[in-house]
C-alpha positions as CSV (number, residue, x, y, z in Angstrom):
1,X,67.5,88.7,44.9
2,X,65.0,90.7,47.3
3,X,66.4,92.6,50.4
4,X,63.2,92.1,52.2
5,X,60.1,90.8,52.0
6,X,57.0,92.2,50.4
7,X,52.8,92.0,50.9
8,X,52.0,88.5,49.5
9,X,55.1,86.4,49.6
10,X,55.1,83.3,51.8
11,X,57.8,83.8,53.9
12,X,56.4,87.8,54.9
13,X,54.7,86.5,57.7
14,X,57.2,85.1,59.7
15,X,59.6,87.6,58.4
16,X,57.1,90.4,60.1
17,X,56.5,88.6,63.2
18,X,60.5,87.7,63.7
19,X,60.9,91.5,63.4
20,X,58.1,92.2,65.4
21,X,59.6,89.7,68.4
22,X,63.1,91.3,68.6
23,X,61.7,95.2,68.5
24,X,59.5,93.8,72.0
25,X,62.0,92.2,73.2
26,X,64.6,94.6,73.0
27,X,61.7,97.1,74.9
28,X,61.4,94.7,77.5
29,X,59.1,92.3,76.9
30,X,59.1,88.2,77.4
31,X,57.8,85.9,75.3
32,X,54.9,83.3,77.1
33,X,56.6,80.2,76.5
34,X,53.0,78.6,76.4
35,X,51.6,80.9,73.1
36,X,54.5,82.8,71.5
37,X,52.0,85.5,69.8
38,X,51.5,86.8,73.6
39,X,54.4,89.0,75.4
40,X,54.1,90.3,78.5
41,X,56.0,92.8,80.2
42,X,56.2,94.1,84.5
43,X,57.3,96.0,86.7
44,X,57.1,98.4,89.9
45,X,54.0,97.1,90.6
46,X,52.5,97.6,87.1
47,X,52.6,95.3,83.9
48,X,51.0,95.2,80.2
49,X,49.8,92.1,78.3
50,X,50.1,92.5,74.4
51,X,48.2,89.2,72.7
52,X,49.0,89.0,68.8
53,X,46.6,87.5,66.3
54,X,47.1,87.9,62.5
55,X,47.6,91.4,62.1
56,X,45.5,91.9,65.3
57,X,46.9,93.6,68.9
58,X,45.4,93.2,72.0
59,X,47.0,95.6,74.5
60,X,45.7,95.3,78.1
61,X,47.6,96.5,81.5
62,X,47.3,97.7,85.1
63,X,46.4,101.3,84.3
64,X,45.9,103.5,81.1
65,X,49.0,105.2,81.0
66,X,51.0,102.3,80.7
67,X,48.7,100.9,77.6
68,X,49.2,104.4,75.9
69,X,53.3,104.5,76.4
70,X,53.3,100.6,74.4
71,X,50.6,102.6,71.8
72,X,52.9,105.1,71.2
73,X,56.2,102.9,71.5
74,X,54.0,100.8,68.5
75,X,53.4,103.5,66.4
């Protein structure tokens, strides 16, 4: 029996994007109930966008600084 998934296996997909979901949301971020690859998080007047596709991210906010700390919280 595997412990986790691995590259190539049909359920690794939605194993890596369950995992994915619960590390955003627990920094923060909401789920758009319209698309649930984009989560969206704000704030004290500033706010970040992140848009998933595939193995794709698509980080845009208010100001630089707040794009670099979800880069580095990513990372």
């Amino acid at each position: 029996k595997l412990l986790k998934s691995l590259y190539g296996l049909k359920q690794a997909p939605k194993q890596w994007h369950e995992k994915f979901d619960k590390t955003l949301t627990s920094a923060g971020f909401a789920v758009n109930e319209a698309d649930k690859c984009v989560y969206y998080r704000h704030g004290g007047g500033e706010g970040v966008i992140l848009c998933l596709y595939v193995d794709d991210i698509l980080i845009f906010g208010t100001n630089l600084e707040v794009i670099n700390e979800v880069k580095s919280f990513l990372s």
